[in-house]
N, C-alpha and C positions, 0 to 999 in steps of 0.2 A: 589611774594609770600606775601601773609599778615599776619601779626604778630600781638597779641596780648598783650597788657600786662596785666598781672592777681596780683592783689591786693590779697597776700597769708597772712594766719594767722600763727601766731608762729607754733602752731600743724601740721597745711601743710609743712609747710619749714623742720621742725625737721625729717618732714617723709619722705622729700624728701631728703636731707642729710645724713639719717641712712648710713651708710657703706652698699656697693653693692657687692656682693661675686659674684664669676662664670661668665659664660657668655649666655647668649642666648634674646630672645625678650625682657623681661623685662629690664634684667639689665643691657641693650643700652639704654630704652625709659628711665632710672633713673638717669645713668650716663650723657644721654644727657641732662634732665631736670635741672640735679644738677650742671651743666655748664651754661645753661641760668637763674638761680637763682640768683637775683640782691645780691649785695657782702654783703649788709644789710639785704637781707632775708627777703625781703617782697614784693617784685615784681620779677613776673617769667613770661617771655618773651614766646609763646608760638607761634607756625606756625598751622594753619589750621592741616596738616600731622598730629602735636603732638597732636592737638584736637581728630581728628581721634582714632588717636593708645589710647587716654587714653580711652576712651570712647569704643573702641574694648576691650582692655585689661583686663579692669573693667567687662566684663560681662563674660566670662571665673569662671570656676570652683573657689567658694572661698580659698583663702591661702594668705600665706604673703605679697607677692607682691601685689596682687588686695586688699589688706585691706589697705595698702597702701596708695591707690588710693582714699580711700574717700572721704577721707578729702580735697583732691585737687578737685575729681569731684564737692562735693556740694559748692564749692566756683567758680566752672565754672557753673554749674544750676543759682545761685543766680547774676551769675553776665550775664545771659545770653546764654553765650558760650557754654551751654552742652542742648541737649534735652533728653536726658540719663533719666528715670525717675527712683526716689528712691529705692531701692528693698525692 
């Protein structure tokens, strides 16, 4: 399996940390994120899979959880890792 490591900015970390209520798709892909979240909060370890599901997730009807996601997508665009293009 190949892992990334993703160089996150404060605003990505913050969104990825928010508290996760309930349970369903989402809020496993945030709870899991928010476990490979370096302890410093600035490198977040990431499997091809997780690349996937953000990139699926992200394109889904807009609401809380895919706004979410932005912030993290345009730092995997710039870094490469996403061909997801802007909306």
């Amino acid at each position: 399996m190949t892992t990334h490591s993703v160089n996150v900015t404060p605003e990505a970390a913050a969104k990825i940390r928010k508290p996760v209520e309930g349970n369903g798709g989402f809020q496993t892909l945030f709870r899991k994120l928010q476990g490979q979240l370096g302890s410093r909060g600035s490198v977040l370890t990431l499997t091809d899979q997780d690349l996937e599901r953000i990139e699926r997730y992200k394109s889904y009807e807009p609401g809380g959880y895919e706004d979410r996601l932005e912030a993290l997508l345009e730092l995997l665009r710039q870094q490469g890792l996403s061909q997801q293009p802007e909306d």
